[in-house]
C-alpha positions in Angstrom: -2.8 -10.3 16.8 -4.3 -11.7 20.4 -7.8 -9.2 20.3 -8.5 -10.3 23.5 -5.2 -9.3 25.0 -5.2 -6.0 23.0 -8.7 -4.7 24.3 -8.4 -6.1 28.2 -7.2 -3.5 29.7 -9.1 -1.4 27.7 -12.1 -2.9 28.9 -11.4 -3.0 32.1 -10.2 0.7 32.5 -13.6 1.4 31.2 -15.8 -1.0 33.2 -14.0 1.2 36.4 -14.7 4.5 34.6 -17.2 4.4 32.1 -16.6 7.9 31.2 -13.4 7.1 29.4 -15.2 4.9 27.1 -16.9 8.5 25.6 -15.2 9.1 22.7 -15.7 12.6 20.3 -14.6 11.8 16.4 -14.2 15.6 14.7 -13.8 15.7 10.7 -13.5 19.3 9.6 -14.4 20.6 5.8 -12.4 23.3 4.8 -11.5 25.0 1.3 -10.0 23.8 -1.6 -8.3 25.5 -4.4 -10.9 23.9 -7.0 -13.1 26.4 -5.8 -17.4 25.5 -5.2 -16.6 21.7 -6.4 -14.0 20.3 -4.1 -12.9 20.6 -0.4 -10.7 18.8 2.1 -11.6 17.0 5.0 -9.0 17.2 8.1 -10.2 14.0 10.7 -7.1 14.6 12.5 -4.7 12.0 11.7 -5.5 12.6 8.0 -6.5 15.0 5.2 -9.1 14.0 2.1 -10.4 15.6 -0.6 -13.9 15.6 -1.7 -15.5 17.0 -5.1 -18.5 17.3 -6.3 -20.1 14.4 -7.4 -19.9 14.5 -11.2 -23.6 14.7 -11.8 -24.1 17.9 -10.7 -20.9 19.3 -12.0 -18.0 18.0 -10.1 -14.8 16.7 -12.2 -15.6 12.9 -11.3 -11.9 12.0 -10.7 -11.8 11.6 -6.8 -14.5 10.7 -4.0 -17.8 12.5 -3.5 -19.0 13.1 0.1 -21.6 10.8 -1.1 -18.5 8.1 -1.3 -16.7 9.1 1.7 -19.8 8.5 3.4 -20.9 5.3 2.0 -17.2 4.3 3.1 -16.9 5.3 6.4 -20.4 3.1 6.6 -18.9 0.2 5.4 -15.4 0.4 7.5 -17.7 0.6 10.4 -19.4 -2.3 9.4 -16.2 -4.3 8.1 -14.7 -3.8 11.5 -17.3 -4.4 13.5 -18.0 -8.0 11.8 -14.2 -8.5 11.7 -13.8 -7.9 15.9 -16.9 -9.7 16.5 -15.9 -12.6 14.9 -12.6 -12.5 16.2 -14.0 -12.0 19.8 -16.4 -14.9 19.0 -13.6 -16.8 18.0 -15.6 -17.5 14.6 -13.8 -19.3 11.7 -13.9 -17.4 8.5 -11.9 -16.8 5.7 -13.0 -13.6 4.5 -15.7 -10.6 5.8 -16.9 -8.8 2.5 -18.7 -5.6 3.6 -21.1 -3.4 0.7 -22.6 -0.4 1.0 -25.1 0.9 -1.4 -26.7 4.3 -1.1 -29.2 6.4 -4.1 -29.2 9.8 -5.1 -31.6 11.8 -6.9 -29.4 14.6 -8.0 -32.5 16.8 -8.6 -32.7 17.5 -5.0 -29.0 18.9 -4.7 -29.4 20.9 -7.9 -32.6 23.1 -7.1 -34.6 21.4 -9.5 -37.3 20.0 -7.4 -38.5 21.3 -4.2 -40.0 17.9 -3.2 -37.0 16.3 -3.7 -34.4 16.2 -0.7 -30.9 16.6 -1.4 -29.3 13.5 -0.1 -29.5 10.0 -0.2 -33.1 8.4 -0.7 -32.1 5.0 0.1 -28.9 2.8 1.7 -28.2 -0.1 2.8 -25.6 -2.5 4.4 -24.7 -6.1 4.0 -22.4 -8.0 5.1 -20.9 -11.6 4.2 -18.6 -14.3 5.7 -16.8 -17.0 4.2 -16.5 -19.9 6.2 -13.2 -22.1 6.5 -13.4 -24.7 4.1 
């Protein structure tokens, strides 16, 4: 695939029009027949389902928002680093792309009022194998 190619007009329809580069994502939760520990998310092009995360009670045998979070995180970051180098014109082999996030599942249960619900900590990192 010739990236440059691909995103030139794109580029340029924007550099005449900024405006067009504005761009709204939507994801939608709705209900799921699991009742309180699973929904689905609608992004558009695509349904998935999210349960509760097993530690506070969810069945543990498909994503957690927790996960589909963490992933949309590191597909961001995968193809951001993939385009770039690309673009660059970078030799690599391989972009490796981890996201880490903790939990302290207190918060979401009630247990603690001065815990949070939500992650208390993430990070990204990502890694590029040269050519060899």
């Amino acid at each position: 695939m010739d990236l440059r190619t691909t995103q030139k007009p794109l580029k340029d329809s924007y550099r005449v029009d900024p405006e067009k580069a504005l761009v709204t994502l939507t994801a939608r939760g709705g209900n799921a027949e699991d009742g309180p520990i699973s929904c689905n998310v609608d992004i558009g092009r695509m349904i998935y389902e999210a349960q509760a995360h097993p530690g506070v009670g969810g069945p543990g045998t498909g994503a957690c928002s927790g996960d589909l979070l963490l992933g949309a995180l590191a597909a961001c970051a995968q193809l951001t680093c993939q385009m770039v180098a690309t673009a660059m014109e970078l030799p690599v082999n391989s972009i490796e792309t981890v996201v880490e996030g903790d939990l302290d599942l207190r918060g979401t249960l009630g247990l603690d009022r001065e815990v949070g619900a939500g992650s208390t900590r993430s990070g990204c990192a990502s890694r590029s194998t040269p050519p060899r």
